[in-house]
Backbone as CSV, one residue per row, in Angstrom:
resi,resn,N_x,N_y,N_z,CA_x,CA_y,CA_z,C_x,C_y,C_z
1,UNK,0.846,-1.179,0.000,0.000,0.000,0.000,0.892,1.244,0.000
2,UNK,0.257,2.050,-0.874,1.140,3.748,-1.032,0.596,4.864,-0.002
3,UNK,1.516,5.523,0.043,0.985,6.567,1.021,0.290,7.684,-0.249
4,UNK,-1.157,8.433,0.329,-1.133,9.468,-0.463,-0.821,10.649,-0.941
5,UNK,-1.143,11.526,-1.567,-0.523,13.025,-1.872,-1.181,14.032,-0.290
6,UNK,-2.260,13.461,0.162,-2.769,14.256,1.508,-2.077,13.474,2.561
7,UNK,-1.836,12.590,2.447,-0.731,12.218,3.991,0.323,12.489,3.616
8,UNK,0.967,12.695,2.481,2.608,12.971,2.176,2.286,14.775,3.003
9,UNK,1.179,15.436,2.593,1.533,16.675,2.808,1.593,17.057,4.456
10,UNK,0.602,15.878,4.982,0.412,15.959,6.447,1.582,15.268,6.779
11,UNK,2.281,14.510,6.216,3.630,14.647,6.836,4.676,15.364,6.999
12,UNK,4.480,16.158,5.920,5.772,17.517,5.599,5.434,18.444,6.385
13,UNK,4.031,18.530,6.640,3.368,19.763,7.331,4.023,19.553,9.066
14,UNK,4.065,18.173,9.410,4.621,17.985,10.936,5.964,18.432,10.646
15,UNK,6.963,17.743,9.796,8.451,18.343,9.372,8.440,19.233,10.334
16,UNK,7.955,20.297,9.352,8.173,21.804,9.553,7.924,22.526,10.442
17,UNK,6.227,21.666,11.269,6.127,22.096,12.733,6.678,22.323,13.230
18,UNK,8.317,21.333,13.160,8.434,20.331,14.389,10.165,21.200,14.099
19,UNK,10.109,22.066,13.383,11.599,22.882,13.114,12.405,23.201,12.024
20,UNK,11.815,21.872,10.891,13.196,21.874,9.860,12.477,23.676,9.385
21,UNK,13.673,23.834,8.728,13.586,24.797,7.904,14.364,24.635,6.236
22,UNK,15.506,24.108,6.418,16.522,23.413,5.236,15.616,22.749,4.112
23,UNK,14.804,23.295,2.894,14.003,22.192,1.954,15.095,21.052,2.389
24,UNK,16.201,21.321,1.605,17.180,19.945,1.512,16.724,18.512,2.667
25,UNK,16.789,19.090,3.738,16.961,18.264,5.449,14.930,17.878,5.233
26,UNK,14.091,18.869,5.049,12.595,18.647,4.594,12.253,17.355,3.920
27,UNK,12.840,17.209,2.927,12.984,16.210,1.788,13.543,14.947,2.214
28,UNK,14.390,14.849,3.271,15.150,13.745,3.224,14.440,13.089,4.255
29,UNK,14.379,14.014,5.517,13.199,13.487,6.559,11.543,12.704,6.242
30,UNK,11.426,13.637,5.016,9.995,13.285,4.440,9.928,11.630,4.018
31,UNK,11.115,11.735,3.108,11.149,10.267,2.540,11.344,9.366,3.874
32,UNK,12.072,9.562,4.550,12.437,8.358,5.357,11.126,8.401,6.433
33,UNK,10.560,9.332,6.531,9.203,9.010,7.656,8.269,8.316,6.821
34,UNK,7.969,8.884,4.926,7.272,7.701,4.008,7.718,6.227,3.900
35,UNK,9.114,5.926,4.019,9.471,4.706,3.847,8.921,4.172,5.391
36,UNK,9.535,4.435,6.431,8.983,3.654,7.720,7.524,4.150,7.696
37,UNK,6.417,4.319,7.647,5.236,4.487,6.985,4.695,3.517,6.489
38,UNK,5.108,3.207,4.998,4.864,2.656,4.098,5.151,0.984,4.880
39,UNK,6.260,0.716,5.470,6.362,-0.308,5.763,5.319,-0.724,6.723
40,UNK,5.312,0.504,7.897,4.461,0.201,8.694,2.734,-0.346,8.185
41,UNK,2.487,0.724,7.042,1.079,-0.119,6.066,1.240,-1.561,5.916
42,UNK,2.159,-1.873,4.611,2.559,-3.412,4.475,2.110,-4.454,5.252
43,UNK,2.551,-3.749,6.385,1.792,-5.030,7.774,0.664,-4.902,8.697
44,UNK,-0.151,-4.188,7.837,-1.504,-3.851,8.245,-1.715,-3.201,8.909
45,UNK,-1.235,-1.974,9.126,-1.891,-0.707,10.369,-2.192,0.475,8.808
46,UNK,-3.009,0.935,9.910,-3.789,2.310,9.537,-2.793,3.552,9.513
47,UNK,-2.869,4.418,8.502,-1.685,5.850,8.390,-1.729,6.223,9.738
48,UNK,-2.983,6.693,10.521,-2.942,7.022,11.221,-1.744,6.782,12.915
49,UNK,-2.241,5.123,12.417,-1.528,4.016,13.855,0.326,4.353,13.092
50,UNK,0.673,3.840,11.600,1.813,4.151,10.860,2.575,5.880,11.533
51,UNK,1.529,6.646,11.441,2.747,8.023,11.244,2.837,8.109,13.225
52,UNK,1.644,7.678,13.591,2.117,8.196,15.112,3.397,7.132,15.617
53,UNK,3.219,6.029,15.490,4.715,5.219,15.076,5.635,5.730,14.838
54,UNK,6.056,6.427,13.727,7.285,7.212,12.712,7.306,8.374,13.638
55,UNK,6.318,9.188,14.384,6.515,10.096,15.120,7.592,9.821,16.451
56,UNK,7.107,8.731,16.923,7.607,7.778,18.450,9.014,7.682,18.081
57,UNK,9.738,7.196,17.099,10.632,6.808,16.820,11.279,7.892,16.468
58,UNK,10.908,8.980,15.796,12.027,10.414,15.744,11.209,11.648,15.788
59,UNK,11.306,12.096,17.571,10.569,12.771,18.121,10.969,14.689,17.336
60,UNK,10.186,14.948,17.832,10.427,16.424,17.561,12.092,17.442,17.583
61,UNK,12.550,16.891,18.927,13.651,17.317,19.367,15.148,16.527,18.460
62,UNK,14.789,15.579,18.012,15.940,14.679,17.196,15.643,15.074,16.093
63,UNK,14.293,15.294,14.946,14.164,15.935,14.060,15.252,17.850,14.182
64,UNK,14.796,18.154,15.014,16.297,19.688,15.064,17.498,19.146,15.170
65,UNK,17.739,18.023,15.642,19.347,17.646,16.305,19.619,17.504,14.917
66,UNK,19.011,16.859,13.942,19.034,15.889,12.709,19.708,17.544,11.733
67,UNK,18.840,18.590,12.142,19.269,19.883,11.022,20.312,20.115,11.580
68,UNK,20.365,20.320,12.473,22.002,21.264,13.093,22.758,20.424,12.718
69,UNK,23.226,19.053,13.469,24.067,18.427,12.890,24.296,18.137,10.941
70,UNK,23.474,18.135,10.433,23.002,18.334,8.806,23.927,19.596,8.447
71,UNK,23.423,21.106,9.450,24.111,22.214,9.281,25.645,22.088,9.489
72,UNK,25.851,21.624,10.560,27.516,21.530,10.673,28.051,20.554,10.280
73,UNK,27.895,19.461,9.507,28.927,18.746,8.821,28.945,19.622,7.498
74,UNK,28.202,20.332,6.666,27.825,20.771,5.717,29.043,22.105,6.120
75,UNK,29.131,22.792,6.939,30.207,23.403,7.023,31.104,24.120,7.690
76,UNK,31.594,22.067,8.257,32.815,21.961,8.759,33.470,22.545,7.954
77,UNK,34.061,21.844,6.736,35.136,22.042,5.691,35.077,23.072,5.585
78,UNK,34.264,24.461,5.341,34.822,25.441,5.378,35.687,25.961,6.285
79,UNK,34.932,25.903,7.308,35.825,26.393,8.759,37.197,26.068,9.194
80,UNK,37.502,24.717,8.675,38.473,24.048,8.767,39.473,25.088,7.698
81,UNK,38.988,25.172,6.799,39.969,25.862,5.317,40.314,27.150,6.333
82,UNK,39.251,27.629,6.639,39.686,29.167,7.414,40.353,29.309,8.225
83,UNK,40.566,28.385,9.118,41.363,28.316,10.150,42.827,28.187,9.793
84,UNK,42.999,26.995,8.630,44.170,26.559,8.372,44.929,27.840,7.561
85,UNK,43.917,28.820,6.427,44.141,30.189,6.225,44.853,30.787,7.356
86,UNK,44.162,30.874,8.402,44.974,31.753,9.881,45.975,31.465,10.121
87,UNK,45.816,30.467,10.071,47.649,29.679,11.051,48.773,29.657,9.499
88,UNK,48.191,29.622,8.307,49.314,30.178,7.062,49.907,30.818,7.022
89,UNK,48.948,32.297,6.860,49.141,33.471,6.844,49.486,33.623,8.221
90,UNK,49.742,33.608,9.469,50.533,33.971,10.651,51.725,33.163,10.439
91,UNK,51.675,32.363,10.008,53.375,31.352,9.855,54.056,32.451,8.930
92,UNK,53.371,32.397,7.714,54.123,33.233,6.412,54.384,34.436,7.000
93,UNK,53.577,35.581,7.691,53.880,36.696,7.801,55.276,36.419,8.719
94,UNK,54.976,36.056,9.929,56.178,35.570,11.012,57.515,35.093,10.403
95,UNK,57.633,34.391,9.353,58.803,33.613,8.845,59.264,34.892,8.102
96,UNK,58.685,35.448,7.129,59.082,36.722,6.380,59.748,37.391,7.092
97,UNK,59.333,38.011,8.474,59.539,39.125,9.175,60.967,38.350,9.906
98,UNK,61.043,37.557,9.960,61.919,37.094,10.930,63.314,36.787,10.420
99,UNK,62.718,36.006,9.105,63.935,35.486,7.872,64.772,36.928,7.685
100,UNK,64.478,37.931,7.695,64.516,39.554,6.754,65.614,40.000,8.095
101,UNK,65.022,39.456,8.995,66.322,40.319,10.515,67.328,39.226,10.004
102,UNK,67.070,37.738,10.145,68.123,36.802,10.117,68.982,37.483,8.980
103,UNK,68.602,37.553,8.033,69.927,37.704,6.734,70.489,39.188,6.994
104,UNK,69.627,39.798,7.400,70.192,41.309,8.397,71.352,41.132,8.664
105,UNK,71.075,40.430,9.992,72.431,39.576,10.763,73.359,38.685,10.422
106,UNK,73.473,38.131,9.498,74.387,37.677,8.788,74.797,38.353,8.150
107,UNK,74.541,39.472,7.219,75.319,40.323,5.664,75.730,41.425,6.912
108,UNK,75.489,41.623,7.937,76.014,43.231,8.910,77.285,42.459,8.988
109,UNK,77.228,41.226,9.448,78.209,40.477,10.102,79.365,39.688,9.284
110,UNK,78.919,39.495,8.059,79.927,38.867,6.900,80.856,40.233,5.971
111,UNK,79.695,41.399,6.160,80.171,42.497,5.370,79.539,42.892,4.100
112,UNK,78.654,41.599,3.962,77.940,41.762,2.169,77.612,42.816,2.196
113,UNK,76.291,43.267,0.970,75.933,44.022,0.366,74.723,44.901,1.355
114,UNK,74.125,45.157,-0.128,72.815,45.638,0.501,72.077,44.810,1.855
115,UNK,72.313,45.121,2.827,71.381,44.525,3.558,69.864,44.747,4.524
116,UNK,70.436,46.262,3.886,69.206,47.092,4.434,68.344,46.872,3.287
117,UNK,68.196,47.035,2.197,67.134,46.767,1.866,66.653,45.195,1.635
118,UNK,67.553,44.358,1.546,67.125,42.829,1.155,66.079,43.167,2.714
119,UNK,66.392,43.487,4.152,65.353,43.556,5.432,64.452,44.599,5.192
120,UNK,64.627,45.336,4.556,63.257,45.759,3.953,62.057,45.436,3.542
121,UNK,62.653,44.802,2.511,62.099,44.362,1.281,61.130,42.809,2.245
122,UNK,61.891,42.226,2.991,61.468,41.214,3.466,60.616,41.301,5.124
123,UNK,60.781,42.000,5.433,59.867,42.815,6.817,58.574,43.445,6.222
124,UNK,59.061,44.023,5.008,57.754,44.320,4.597,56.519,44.016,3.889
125,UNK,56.895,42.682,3.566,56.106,41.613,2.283,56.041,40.831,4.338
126,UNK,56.234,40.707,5.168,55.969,39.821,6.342,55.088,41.150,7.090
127,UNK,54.654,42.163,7.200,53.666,42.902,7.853,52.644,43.405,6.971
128,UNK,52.877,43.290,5.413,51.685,42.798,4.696,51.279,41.749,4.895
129,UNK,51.771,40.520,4.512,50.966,39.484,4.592,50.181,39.329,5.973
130,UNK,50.995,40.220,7.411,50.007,40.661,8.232,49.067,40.711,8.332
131,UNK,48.743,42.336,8.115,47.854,43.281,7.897,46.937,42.380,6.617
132,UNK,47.168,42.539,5.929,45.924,42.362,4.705,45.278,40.607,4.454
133,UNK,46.593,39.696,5.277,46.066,38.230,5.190,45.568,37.590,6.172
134,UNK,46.491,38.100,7.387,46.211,37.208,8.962,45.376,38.001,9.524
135,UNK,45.281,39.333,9.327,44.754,39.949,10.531,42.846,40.070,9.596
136,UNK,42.888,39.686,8.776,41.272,40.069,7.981,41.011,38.661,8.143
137,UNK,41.585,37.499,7.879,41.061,36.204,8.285,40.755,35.834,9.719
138,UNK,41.264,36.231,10.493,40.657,35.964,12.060,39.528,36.878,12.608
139,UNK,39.959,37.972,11.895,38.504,39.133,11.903,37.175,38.231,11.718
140,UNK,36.762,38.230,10.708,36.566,37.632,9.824,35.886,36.079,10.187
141,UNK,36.848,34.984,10.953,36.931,34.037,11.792,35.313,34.564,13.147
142,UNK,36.267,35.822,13.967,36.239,35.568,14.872,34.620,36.473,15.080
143,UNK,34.448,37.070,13.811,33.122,37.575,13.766,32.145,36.380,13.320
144,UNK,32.441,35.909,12.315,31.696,34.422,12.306,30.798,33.676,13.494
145,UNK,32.058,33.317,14.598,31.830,32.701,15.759,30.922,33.356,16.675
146,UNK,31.259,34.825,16.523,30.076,35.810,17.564,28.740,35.386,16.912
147,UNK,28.602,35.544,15.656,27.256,35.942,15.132,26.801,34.018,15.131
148,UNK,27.281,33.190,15.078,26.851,31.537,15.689,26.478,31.566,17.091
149,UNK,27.313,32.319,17.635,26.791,32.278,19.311,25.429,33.073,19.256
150,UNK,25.131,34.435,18.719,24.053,34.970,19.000,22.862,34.419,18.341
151,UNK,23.225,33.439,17.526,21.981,33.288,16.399,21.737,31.593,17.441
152,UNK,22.867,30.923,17.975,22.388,29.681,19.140,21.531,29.866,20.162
């Protein structure tokens, strides 16, 4: 036995009661409350006896657990990229800035050449990549995280 187009809708209609908001997470819940449904028909109960069943088994509160978690595997991977952005761009800026004194200290100390500007040149490509890479990605980061806390 099939479920109909008026119990499919009275099922979507609880969905949504009950929190989803995601069509995507809507859709997927829908089917799987029609499939345990449908089975539940097969062996002779009534939609009625079927959906309060499918209800028992994934209550209101696990239907939200089901989106959030849905929401955050969906985007982990970003966060992850951003982070690993932060800790780049603070390595790169740091190594620049640092490399640029080191050869400082070696060419003052061997006698070479230019060495003021090779630490120039290299202090200053390391407080750009600062300013315009590390310090706008944790911004950025760390505004993210506020506006998750206020919207939890």
């Amino acid at each position: 036995m099939s479920i109909r187009e008026q119990q499919i809708k009275e099922i979507r209609k609880y969905l949504l009661e009950s929190g989803l908001d995601i069509p995507a997470v809507v859709d997927d819940m829908q089917d799987h409350f029609c499939c345990v449904i449908e089975d539940s028909l097969r062996a002779g109960n009534s939609f009625e006896t079927a959906f309060a069943e499918a209800r028992l088994l994934v209550p209101p509160e696990d239907i939200r657990e089901i989106q959030s978690d849905t929401i955050y595997y969906l985007t982990i991977k970003s966060k992850i990229m951003h982070v690993k952005g932060i800790f780049l761009t603070a390595f790169f800026s740091v190594f620049l800035y640092v490399l640029g004194t080191i050869i400082y200290k070696f060419m003052i100390l061997s006698g070479a050449g230019p060495a003021g500007e090779i630490r120039f040149i290299l202090q200053t490509l390391g407080l750009v990549v600062f300013g315009f890479g590390f310090l706008p990605l944790l911004f950025s980061f760390g505004y993210k995280q506020f506006v998750a806390r206020l919207q939890a």
